[in-house]
Residue, then its C-alpha position, 0 to 999 in steps of 0.5 A: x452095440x452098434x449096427x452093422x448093415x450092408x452097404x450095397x443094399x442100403x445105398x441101393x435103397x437109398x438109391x431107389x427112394x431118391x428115384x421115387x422122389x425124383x418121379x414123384x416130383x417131377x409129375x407135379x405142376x408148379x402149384x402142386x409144390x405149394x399143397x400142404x402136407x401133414x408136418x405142420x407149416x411145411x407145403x410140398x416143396x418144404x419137405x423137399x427143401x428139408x432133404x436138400x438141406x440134409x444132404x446139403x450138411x452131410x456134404x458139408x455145406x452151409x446152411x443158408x442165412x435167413x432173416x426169419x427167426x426159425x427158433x419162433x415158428x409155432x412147429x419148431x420143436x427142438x434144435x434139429x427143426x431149426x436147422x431143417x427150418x433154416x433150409x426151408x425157409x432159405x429156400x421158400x422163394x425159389x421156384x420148384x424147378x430150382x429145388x428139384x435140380x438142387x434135389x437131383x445134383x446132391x443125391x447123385x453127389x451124394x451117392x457117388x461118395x457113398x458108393x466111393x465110401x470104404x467098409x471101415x468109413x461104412x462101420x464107423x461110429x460117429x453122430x445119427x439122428x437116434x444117438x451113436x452108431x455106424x455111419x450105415x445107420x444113419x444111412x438107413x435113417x436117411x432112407x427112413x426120413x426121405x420116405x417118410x417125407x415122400x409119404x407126406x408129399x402124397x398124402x397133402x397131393x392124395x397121390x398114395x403109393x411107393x408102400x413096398x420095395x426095398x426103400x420101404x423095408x429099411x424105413x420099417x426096419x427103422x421103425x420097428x426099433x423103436x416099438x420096445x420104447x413104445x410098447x414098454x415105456x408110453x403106453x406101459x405094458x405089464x410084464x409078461x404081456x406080448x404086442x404084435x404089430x401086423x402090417x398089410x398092404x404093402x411091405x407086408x410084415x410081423x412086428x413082435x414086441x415081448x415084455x420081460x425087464x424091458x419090452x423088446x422086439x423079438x423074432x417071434x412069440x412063443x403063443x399069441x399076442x396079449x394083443x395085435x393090432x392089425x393095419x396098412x403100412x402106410x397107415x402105421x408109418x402115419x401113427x408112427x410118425x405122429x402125422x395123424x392123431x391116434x383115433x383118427x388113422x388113414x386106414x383102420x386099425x383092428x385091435x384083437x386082444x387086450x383091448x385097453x392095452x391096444x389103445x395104449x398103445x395106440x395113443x402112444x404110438x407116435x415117436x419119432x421128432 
């Protein structure tokens, strides 16, 4: 089955966190783009280079030759952080000036096709990053990644903010699909148990997952938890996102409940690539 959203409020929000970004970006002195953040071998304007490149692939654009070999570097994982890492690394020397104007020339390219872009173009099903669906999936990936990055941004800068809106809402929307494969799959949850993911500070929200066949997120639960584990939105996009070790979040994580079970969860809570 594949996901149908709605186009004018994805690309709005999409709209929204490329404005955040660009705000961000442009309160930064120039040794600010060299800070490093929480994804291994990137500084500022790495993850900068990594979302320019993107858009730069989704316009169909090539990618720039480097002579390093991307495939060797300690952080490259898979083929995916290659591609990223060839936009990186091809445009590590250029100042932070420069990479801004590409930032803000391909977004506003990019959104002028996405607003230009047709119902039947929007629900298509082609390639994203979490397997075949419709091309507004992967525009909500595209929210999820972009702020997930900005987030790395302020926390190598320790500028934390930007934690709710319409943006953050469709990036938690992303990461509470894969809550089931975590709940039920990493960290083993029995048959018959429950897990609420209760979300503060922010985009405030409640996160169910119901453990039958298969472990899947629900709407709501018909009693309480097996067991709730309660904390920031800014800290679960961090465990989340494997950004931060387990036992070492940026805010607290109260666990209430079946305390083994939480911290199985909490160990395995990392997903994304």
């Amino acid at each position: 089955m594949t996901t149908q959203l709605p186009q004018e409020a994805v690309i709005a929000a999409l709209a929204e966190e490329w404005e955040a970004l660009d705000e961000l970006l442009s309160s930064l002195a120039p040794d600010d783009w060299a800070a490093p953040t929480p994804c291994p071998g990137w500084d500022v304007k790495a993850n900068v280079a990594h979302i320019v490149g993107t858009e730069a692939m989704l316009l169909g654009l090539d990618a720039p030759t480097v002579e390093v070999d991307v495939a060797a570097l300690p952080h490259v994982r898979n083929d995916i952080g290659g591609f990223n890492e060839q936009w990186v690394q091809g445009l590590a020397d250029e100042p932070p000036a420069a990479v801004l104007d590409r930032f803000r020339a391909l977004t506003a390219e990019r959104l002028a096709i996405l607003r230009a872009m047709d119902a039947e173009a929007w629900d298509a099903e082609g390639f994203t990053p979490a397997g075949r669906d419709t091309h507004g999936r992967f525009m909500r990936i595209r929210v999820f990644d972009c702020w997930m990055h900005e987030q790395d941004v302020r926390d190598g800068l320790g500028r934390p903010g930007h934690t709710d809106g319409a943006a953050v809402e469709l990036a938690l929307d992303e990461l509470q699909t894969g809550m089931g494969f975590v709940v039920g799959k990493k960290a083993g949850a029995p048959a018959g148990s429950s897990v609420t993911f209760a979300l503060t500070d922010g985009a405030e929200r409640r996160i169910h997952v119901l453990v039958g066949d298969r472990a899947s997120v629900v709407d709501a639960l018909d009693g309480p938890a097996t067991v709730t584990l309660t904390t920031t939105v800014h800290a679960f996009s961090r465990l989340a996102g494997g950004r931060v070790p387990p036992d070492a979040p940026p805010e607290p994580v109260a666990v209430d409940g079946d305390q083994d079970l939480g911290q199985r969860i909490l160990a395995h809570l990392a997903f994304t690539i």
